[in-house]
C-alpha positions as YAML, in Angstrom:
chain: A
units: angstrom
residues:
- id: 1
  name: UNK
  ca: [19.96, 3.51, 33.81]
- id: 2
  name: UNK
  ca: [22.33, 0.96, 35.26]
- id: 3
  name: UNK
  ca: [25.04, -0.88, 33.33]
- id: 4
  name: UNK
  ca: [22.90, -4.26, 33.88]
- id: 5
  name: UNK
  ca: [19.81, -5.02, 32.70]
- id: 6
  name: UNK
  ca: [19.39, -8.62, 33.07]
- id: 7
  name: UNK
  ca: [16.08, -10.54, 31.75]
- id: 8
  name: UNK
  ca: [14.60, -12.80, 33.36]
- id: 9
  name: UNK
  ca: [11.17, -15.37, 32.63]
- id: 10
  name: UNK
  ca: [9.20, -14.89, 29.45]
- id: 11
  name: UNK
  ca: [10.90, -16.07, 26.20]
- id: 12
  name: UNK
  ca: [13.90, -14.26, 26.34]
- id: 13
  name: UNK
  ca: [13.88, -13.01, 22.93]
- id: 14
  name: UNK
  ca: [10.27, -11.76, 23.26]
- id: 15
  name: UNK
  ca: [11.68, -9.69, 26.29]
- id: 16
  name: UNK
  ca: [14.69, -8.02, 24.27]
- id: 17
  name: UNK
  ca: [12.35, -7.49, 21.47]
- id: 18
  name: UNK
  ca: [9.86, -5.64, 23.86]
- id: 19
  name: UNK
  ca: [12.92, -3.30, 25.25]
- id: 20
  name: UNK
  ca: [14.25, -2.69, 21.49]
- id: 21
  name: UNK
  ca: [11.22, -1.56, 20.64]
- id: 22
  name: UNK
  ca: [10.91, 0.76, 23.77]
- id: 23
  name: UNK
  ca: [14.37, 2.34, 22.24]
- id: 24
  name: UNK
  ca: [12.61, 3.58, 18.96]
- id: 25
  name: UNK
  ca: [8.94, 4.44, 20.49]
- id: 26
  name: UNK
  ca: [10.91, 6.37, 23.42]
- id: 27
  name: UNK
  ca: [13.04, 8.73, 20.87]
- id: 28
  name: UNK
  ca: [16.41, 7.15, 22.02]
- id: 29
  name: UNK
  ca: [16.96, 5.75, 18.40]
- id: 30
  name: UNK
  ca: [15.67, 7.86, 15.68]
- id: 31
  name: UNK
  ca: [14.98, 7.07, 12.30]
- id: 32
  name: UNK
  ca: [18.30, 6.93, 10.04]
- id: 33
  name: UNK
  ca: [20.27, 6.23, 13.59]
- id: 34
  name: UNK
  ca: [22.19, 2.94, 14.19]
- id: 35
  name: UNK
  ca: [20.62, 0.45, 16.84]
- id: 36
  name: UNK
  ca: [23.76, -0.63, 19.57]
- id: 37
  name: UNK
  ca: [25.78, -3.53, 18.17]
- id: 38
  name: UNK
  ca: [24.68, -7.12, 19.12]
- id: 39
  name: UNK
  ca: [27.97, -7.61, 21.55]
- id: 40
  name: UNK
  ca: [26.46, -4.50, 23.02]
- id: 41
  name: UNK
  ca: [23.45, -5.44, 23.68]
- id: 42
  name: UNK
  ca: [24.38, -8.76, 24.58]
- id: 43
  name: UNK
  ca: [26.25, -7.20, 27.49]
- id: 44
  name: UNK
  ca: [23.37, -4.92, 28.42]
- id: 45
  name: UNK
  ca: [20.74, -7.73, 28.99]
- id: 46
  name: UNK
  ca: [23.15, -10.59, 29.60]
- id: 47
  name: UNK
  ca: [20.96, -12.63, 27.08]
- id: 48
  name: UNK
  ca: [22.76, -14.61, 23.97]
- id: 49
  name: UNK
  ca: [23.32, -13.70, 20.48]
- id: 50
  name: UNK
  ca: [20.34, -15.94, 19.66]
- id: 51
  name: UNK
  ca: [17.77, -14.15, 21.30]
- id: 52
  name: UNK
  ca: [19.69, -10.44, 20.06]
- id: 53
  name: UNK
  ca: [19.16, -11.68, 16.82]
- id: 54
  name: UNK
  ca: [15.82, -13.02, 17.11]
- id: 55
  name: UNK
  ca: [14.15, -9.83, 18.10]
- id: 56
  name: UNK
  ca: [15.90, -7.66, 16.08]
- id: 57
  name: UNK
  ca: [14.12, -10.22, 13.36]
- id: 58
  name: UNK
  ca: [10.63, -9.05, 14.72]
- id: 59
  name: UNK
  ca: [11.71, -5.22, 14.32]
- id: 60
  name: UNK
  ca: [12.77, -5.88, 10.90]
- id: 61
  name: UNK
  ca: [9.55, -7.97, 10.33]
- id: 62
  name: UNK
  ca: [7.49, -4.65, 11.49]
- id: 63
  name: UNK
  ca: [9.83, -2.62, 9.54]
- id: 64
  name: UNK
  ca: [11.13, -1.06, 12.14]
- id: 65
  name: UNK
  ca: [14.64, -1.40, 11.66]
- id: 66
  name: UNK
  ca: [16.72, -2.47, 8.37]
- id: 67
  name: UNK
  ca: [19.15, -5.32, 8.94]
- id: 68
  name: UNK
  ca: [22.43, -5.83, 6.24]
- id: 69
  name: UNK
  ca: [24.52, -8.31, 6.64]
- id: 70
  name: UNK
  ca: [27.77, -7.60, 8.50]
- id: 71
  name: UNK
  ca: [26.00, -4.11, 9.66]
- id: 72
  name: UNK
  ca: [24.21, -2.83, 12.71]
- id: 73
  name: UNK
  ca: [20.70, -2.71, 12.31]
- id: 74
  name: UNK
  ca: [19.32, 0.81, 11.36]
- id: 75
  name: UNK
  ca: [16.35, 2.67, 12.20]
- id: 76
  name: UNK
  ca: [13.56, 3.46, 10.06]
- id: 77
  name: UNK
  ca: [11.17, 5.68, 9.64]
- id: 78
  name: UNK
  ca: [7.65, 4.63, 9.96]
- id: 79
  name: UNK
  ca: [5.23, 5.92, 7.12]
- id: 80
  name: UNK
  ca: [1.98, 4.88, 5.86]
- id: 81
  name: UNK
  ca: [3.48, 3.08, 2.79]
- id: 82
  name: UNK
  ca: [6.04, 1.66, 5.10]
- id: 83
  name: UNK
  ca: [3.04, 0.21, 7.10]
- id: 84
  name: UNK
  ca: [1.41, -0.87, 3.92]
- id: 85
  name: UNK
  ca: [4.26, -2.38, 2.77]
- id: 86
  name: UNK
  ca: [3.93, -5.13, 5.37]
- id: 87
  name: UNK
  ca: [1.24, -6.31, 4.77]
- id: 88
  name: UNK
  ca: [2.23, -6.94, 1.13]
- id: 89
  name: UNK
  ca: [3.37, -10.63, 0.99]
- id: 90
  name: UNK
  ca: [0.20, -11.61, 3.14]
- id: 91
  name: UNK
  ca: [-2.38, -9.87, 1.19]
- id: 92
  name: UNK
  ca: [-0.43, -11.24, -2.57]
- id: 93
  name: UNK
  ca: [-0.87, -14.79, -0.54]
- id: 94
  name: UNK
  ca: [-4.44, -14.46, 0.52]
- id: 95
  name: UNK
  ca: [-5.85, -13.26, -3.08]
- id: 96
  name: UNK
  ca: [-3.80, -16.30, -4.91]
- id: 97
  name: UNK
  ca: [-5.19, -18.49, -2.95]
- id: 98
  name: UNK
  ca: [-9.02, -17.41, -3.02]
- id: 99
  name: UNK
  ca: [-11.08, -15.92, -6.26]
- id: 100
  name: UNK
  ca: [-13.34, -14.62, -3.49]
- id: 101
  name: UNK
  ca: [-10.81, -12.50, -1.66]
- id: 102
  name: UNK
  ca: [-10.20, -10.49, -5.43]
- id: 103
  name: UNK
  ca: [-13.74, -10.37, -5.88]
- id: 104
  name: UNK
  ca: [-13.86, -8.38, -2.02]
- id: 105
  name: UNK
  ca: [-10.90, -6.18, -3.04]
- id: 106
  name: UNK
  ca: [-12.53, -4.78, -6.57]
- id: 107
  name: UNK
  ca: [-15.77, -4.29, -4.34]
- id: 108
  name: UNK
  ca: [-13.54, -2.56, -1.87]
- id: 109
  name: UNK
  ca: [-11.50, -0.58, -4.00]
- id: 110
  name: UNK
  ca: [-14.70, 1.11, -5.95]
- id: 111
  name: UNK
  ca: [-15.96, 1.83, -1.98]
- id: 112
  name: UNK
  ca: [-13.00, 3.31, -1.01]
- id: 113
  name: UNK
  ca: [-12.95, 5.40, -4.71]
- id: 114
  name: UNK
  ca: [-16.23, 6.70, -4.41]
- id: 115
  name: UNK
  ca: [-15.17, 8.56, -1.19]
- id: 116
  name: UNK
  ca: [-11.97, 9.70, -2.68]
- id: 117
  name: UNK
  ca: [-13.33, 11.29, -6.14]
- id: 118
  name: UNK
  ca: [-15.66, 13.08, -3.59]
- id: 119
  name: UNK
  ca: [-13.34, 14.37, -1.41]
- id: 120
  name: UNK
  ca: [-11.91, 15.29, -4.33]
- id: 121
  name: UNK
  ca: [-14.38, 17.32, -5.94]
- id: 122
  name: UNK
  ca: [-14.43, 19.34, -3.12]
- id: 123
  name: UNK
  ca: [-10.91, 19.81, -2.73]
- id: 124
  name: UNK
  ca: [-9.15, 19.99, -5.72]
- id: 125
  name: UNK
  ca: [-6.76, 22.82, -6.78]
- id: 126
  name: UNK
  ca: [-6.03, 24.33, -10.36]
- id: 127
  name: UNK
  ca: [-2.55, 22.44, -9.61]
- id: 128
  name: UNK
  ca: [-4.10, 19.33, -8.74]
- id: 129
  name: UNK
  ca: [-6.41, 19.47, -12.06]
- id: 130
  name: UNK
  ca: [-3.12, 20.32, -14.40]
- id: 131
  name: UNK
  ca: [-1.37, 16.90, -12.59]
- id: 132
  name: UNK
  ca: [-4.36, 15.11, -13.38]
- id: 133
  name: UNK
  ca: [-4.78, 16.66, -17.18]
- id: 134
  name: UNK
  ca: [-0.87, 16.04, -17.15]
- id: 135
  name: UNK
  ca: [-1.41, 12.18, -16.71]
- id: 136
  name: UNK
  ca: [-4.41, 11.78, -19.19]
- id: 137
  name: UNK
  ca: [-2.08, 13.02, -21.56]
- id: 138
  name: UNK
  ca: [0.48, 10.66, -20.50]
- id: 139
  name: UNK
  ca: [-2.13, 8.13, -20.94]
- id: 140
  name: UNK
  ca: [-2.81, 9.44, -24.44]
- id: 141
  name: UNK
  ca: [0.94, 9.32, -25.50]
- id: 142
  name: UNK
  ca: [1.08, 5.62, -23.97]
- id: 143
  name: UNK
  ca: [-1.95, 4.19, -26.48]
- id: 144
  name: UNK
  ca: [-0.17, 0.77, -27.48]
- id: 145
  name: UNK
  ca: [2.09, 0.02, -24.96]
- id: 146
  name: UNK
  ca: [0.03, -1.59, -22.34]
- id: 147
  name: UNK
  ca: [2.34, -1.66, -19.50]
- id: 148
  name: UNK
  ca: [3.02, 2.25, -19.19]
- id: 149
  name: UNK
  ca: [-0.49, 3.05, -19.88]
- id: 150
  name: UNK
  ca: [-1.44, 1.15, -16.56]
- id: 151
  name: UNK
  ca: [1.10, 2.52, -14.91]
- id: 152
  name: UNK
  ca: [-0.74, 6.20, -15.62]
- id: 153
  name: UNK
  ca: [-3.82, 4.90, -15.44]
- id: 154
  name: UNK
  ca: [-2.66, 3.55, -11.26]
- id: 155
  name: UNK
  ca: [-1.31, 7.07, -10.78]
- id: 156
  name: UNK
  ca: [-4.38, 8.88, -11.79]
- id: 157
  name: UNK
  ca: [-6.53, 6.84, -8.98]
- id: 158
  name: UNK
  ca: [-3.29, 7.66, -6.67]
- id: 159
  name: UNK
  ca: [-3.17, 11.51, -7.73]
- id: 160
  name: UNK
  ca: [-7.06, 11.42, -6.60]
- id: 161
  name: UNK
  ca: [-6.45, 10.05, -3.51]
- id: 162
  name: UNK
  ca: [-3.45, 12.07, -2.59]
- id: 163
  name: UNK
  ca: [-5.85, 15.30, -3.14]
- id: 164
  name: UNK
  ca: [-7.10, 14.74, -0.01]
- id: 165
  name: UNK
  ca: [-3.76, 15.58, 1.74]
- id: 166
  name: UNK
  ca: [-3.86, 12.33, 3.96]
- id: 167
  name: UNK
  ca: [-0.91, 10.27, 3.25]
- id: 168
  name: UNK
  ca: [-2.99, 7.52, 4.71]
- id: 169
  name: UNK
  ca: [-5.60, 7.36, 2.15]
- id: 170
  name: UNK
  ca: [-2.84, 7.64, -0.94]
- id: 171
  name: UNK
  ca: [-1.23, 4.72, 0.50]
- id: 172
  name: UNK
  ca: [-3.84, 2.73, 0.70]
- id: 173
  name: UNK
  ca: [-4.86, 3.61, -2.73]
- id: 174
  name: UNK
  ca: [-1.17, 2.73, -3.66]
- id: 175
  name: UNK
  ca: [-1.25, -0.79, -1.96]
- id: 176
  name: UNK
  ca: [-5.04, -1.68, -3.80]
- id: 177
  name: UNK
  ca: [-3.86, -0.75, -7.14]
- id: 178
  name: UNK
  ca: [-0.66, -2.56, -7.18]
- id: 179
  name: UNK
  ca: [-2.52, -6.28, -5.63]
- id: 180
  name: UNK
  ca: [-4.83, -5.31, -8.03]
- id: 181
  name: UNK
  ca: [-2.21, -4.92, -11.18]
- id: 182
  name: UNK
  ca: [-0.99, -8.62, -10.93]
- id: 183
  name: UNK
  ca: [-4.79, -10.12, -12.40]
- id: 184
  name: UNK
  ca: [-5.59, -7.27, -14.70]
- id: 185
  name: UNK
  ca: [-5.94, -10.19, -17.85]
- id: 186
  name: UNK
  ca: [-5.19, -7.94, -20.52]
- id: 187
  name: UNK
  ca: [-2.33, -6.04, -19.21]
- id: 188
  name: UNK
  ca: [-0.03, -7.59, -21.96]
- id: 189
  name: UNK
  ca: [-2.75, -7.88, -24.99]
- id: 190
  name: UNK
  ca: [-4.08, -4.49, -26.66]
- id: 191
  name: UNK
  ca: [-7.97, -4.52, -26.60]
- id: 192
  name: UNK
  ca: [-9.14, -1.30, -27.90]
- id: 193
  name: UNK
  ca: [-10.91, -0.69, -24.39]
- id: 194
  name: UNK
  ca: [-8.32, 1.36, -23.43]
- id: 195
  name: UNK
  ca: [-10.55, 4.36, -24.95]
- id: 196
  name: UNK
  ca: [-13.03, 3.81, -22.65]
- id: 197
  name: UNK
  ca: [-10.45, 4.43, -20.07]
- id: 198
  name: UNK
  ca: [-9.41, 7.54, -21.53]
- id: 199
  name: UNK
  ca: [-12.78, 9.29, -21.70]
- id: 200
  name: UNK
  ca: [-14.02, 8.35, -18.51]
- id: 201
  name: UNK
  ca: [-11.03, 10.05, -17.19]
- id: 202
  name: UNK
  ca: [-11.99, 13.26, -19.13]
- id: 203
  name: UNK
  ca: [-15.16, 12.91, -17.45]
- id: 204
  name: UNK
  ca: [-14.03, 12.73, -14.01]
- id: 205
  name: UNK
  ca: [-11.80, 15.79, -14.33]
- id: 206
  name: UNK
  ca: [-14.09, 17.83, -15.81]
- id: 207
  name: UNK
  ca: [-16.67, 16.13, -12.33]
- id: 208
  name: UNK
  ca: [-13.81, 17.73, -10.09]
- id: 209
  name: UNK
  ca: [-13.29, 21.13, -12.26]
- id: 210
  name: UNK
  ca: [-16.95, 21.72, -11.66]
- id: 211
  name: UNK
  ca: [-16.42, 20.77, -7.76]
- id: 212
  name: UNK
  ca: [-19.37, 18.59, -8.26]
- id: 213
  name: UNK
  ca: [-19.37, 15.49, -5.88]
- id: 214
  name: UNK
  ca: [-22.28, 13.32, -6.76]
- id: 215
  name: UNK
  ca: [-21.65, 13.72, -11.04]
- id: 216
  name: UNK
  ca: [-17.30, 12.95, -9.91]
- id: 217
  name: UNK
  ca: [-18.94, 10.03, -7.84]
- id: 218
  name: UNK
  ca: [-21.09, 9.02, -10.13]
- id: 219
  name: UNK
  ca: [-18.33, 9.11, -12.98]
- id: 220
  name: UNK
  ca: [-15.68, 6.79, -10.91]
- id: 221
  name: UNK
  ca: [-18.15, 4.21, -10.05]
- id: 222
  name: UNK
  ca: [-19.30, 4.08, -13.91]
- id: 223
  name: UNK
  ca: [-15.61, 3.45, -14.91]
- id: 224
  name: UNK
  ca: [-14.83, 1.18, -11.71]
- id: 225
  name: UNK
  ca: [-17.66, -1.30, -12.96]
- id: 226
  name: UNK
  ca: [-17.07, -1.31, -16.71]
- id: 227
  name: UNK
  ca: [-13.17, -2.33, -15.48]
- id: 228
  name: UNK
  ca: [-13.77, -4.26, -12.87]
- id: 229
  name: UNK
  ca: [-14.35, -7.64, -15.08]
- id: 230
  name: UNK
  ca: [-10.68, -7.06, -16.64]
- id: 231
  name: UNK
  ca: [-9.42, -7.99, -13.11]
- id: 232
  name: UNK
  ca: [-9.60, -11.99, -13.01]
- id: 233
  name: UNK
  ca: [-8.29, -14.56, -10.59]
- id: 234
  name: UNK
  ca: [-6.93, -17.65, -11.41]
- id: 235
  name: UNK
  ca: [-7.81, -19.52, -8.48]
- id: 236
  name: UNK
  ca: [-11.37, -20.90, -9.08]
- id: 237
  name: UNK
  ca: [-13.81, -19.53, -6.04]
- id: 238
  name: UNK
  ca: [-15.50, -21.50, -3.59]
- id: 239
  name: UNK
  ca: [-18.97, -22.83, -4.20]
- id: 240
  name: UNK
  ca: [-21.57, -21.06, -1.83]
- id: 241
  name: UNK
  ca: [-22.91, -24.03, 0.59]
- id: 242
  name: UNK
  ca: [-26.38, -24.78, -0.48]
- id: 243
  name: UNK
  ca: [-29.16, -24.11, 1.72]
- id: 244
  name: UNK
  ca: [-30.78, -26.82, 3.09]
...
């Protein structure tokens, strides 16, 4: 590679954004390795610090690198939650500002829970039943304090996901269940429904102890559509257009 690699045309910082990025996909800068410093690569395009520090904006934005101030920018390491995590801000922005978008995610979530319990119930290990028992139990323990029980009751749906072994699926579950948490209306007032919770747990373990699909299936969406009303939005939905 020669010691100049000038840029020319496009947007200049589009151009050293494209040949940063060619350093990570290529191998040349692994994850947990430093990125060259911005008076290196300054020199090695012949572009300005504006447009060095413009791109390496767009990796962070992808999470591709970490930027501290004061520090060269470090590689990271790309992971399905890392990927989900992106789209975090966006998707917290899109449900506050539309009822309609929350009522699409619970519809989505029991879809995509259907499909887990029965991979599930196909799948599942003794040690993947005592992690599940483990958490009911955790649940159990955490009767009156609202905020740890739905943290169990999030990892439970996670746990079931994670059975299948693809780390996309369990972040995806993880990323649902936390847009999810933030208009569950009685997170912070004790209702008594959190028994109902409890035994429709019990009867999706004992659905996956019996490696039965349909019953496990039929169990989650039962308990997906008693909660689903708990989760309510704020933002007033838009009426449907009338027919004319």
């Amino acid at each position: 590679m020669s010691n100049s690699e000038r840029i020319s045309k496009r947007k200049l910082s589009d151009e050293v954004f494209e040949r940063l990025k060619r350093l990570i996909v290529s191998g040349e800068r692994v994850p947990g390795s430093l990125m060259p410093s911005e008076r290196e690569l300054m020199a090695r395009f012949e572009v300005g610090r504006p447009a060095i520090r413009e791109a390496m904006q767009q990796l962070e934005g992808m999470g591709l690198v970490q930027i501290n101030h004061g520090e060269r920018a470090r590689v990271l390491e790309l992971t399905p939650q890392s990927l989900m995590r992106q789209m975090d801000q966006s998707a917290r922005i899109m449900l506050a500002l539309s009822g309609e978008s929350l009522e699409h995610l619970k519809s989505a979530r029991i879809f995509f829970e259907r499909g887990m319990v029965r991979e599930a119930a196909q799948k599942s290990t003794d040690k993947d039943l005592e992690g599940l028992r483990a958490t009911l139990e955790e649940q159990r323990r955490f009767l009156g304090d609202a905020e740890k029980f739905m943290a169990a009751d999030m990892h439970f749906h996670t746990q079931i996901a994670a059975i299948s072994q693809n780390p996309i699926f369990t972040a995806v579950s993880e990323a649902m269940l936390n847009w999810l948490k933030t208009y569950h209306s009685q997170m912070l007032i004790w209702t008594g429904k959190e028994k109902f919770t409890l035994a429709e747990h019990e009867e999706i373990i004992s659905h996956l102890a019996a490696n039965d699909p349909d019953a496990a299936e039929a169990a989650m969406v039962k308990h997906l559509e008693r909660s689903r009303s708990l989760y309510v939005s704020k933002t007033p939905q838009k009426p449907s257009r009338a027919k004319r």
